[in-house]
C-alpha positions in Angstrom: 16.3 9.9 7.8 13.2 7.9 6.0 13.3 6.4 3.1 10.0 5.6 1.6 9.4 3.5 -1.5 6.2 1.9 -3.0 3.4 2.9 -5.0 0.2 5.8 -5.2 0.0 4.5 -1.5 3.4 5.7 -0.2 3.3 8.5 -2.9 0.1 10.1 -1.0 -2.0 10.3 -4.1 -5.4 11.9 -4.0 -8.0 11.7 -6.5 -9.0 14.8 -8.5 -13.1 13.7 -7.4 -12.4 13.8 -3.6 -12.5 17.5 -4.3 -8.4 19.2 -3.9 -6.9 18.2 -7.5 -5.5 14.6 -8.4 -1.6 13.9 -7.0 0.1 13.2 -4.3 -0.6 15.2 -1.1 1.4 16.1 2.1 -1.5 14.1 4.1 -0.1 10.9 2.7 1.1 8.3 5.3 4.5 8.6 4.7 4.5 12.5 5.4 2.8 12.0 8.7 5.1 9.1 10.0 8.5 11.7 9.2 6.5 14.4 10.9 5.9 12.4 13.8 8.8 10.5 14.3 11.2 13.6 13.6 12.6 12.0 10.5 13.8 13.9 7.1 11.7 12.0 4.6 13.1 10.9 1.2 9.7 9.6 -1.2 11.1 7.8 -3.8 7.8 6.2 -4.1 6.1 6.3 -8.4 2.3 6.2 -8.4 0.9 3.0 -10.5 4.1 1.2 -10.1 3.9 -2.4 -9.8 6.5 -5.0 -8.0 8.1 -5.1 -11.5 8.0 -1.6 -12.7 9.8 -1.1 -9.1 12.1 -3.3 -9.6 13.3 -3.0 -13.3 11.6 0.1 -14.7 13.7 3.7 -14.7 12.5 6.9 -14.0 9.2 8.1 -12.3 7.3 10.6 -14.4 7.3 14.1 -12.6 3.5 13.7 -12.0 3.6 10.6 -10.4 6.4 11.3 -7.7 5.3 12.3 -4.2 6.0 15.7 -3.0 9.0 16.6 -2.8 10.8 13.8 -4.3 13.9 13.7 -6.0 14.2 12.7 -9.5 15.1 9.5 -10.1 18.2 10.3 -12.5 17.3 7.1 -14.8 17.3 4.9 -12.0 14.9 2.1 -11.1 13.1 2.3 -8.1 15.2 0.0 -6.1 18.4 1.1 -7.6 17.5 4.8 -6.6 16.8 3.6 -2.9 19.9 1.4 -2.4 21.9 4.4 -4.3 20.0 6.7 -0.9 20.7 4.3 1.9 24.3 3.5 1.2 25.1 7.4 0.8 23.6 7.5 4.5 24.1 4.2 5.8 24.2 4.5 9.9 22.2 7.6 9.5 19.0 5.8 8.6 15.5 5.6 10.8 13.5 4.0 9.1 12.8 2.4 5.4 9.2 1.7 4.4 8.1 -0.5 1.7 4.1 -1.1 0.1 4.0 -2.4 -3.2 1.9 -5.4 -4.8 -1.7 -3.6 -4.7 -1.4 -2.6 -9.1 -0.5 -5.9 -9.4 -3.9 -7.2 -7.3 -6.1 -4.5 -8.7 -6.8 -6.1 -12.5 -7.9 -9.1 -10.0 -11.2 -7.2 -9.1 -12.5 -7.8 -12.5 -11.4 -10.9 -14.0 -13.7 -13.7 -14.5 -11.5 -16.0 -12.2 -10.1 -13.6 -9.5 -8.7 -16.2 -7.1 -6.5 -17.6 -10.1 -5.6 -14.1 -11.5 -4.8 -13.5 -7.7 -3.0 -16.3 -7.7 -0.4 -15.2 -10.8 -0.4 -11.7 -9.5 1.0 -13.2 -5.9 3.3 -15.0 -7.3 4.7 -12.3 -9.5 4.9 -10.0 -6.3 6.7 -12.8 -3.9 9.2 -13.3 -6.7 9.9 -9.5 -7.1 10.2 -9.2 -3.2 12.6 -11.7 -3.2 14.6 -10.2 -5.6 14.2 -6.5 -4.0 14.6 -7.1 0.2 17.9 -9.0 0.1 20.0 -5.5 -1.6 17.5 -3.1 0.4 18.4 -5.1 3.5 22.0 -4.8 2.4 22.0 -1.7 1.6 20.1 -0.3 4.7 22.4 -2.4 7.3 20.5 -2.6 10.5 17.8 0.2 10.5 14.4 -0.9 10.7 12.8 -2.1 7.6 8.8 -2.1 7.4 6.7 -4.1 4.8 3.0 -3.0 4.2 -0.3 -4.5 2.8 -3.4 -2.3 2.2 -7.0 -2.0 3.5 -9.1 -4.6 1.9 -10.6 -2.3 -0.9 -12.4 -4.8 -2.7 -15.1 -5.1 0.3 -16.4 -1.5 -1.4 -17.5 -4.1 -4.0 -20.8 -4.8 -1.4 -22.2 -1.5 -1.9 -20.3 -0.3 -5.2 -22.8 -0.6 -8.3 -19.4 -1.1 -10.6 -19.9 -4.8 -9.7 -22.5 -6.7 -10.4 -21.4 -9.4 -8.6 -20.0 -7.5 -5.1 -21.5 -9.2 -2.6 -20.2 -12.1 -4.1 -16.2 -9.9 -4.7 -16.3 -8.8 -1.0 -16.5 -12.5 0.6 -14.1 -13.8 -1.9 -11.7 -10.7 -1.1 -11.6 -11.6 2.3 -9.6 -15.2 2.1 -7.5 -13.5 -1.0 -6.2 -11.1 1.4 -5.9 -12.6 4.2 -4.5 -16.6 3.2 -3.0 -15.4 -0.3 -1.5 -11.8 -0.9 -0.7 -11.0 3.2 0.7 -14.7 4.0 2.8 -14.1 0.6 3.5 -10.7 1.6 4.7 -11.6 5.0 6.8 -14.4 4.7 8.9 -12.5 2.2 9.7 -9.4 4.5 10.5 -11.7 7.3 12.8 -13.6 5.8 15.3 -10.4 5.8 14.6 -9.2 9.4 11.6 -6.4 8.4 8.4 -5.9 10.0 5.2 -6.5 8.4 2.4 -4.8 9.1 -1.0 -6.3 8.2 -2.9 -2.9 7.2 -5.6 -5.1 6.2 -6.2 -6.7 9.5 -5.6 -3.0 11.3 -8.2 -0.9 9.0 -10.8 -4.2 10.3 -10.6 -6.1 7.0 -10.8 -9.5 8.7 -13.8 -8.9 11.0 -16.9 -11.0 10.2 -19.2 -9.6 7.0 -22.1 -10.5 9.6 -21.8 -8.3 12.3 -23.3 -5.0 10.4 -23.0 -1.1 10.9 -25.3 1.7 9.8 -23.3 3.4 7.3 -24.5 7.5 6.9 -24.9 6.7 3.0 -25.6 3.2 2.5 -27.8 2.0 5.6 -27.5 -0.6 7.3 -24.5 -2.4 5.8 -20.9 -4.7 7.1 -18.9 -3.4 9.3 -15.8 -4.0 7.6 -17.3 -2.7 4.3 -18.5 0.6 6.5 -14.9 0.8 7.9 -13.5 0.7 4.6 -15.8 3.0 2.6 -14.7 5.8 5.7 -10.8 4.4 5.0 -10.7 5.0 1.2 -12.6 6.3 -1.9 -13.4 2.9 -3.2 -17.1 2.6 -2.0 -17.7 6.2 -3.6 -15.4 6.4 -6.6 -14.2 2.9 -7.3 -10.7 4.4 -6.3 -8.6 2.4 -4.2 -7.0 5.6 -2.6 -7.0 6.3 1.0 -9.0 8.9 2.7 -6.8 11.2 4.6 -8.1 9.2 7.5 -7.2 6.4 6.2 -3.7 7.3 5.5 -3.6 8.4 9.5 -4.3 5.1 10.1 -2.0 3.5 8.0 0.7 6.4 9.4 -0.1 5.2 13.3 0.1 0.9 12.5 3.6 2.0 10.7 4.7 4.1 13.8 3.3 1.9 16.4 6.0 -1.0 14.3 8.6 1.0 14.9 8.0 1.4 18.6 
């Protein structure tokens, strides 16, 4: 059994403009990794959740719950999942965990992003703290996994929502990397799970120098190429995976568990 929990990421949400309807869709990361690794998945993932809302916030609005999902019966989040991995304690293959990005996002536009980063990192850490210690309880010895997210913000280079994007994407790169992942890491390794740097595996750390020829915007970064063919941010201003991006995501979260 896989539990999954998180936000639009773990959920599998699509946006209505990449053309098959807005919600979440059976291409989302967490569908591939129980296909592949011959797991019954349990989503109990809420699109637009934040570390908070996860943590103290009941209920997941119908629309906002992967495919699938149970209803959350009132329960937060967290409560639901610990509820799920006592019930099948010994039983469980693997528990997933990406949350933090809705508290990042507001970051993007913010007059001072490194010191709204800052707060938002902070508030995520603390909720993490809070959260891991009963999941890791709860799920006894089956693998836990923590994940970050592609560096979206890099879309800012070629995105004409920013006026400043050249300027967001440089910036973005040290907020991910020595900011939101270091935070991000430290917590799930203090209770035994793997973190896995989705950042660093979908090329968000490679140098803004070294440049690609992008089909749509010409000769541009490579990282910002990778990430306009990972997500929908460089079209749409939509954080939101591509389904290749979420097979990426799917194969750094089963290469963990190997």
């Amino acid at each position: 059994m896989y539990v999954s929990l998180g936000d639009s990421y773990a959920t599998g949400y699509r946006p209505a403009e990449a053309g098959s309807g807005a919600g979440s869709s059976p291409d989302g990361f967490a569908h591939l990794v129980a296909e592949q690794s011959d797991l019954r998945l349990i989503n109990l993932a809420c699109s637009g959740a934040t570390s908070a809302q996860m943590r103290g916030e009941a209920g997941c609005a119908p629309g906002n719950r992967a495919t699938g999902a149970p209803d959350p019966q009132g329960l937060t989040q967290l409560d639901a999942a610990v509820r799920v991995l006592r019930e099948h304690r010994g039983r469980i293959g693997l528990v997933t965990v990406v949350i933090g990005g809705n508290d990042l996002a507001p970051c993007a536009r913010a007059s001072d992003a490194l010191a709204c980063a800052s707060r938002a990192v902070t508030e995520v850490r603390a909720n993490l703290a809070a959260m891991l210690p009963a999941l890791r309880d709860a799920a006894g010895d089956a693998p836990i996994v923590g994940l970050t997210y592609p560096d979206v913000f890099l879309g800012a280079w070629v995105s004409p929502a920013f006026g400043n994007g050249q300027d967001l994407a440089r910036l973005s790169v040290t907020l991910f990397r020595d900011f939101f992942n270091a935070a991000l890491r430290a917590e799930y390794e203090k209770v035994g799970a793997k973190f896995v740097d989705i950042t660093e595996v979908t090329g968000g750390y490679g140098p803004l120098t070294e440049v690609a020829q992008d089909p749509t915007y010409g000769p541009i970064p490579a990282p910002v190429a990778r990430v306009c063919s990972l997500t929908y941010f460089c079209r749409l201003t939509d954080v939101h995976p591509t389904p290749e991006g979420h097979r990426v995501i799917a194969d750094a979260v089963l290469a963990a568990g190997r």
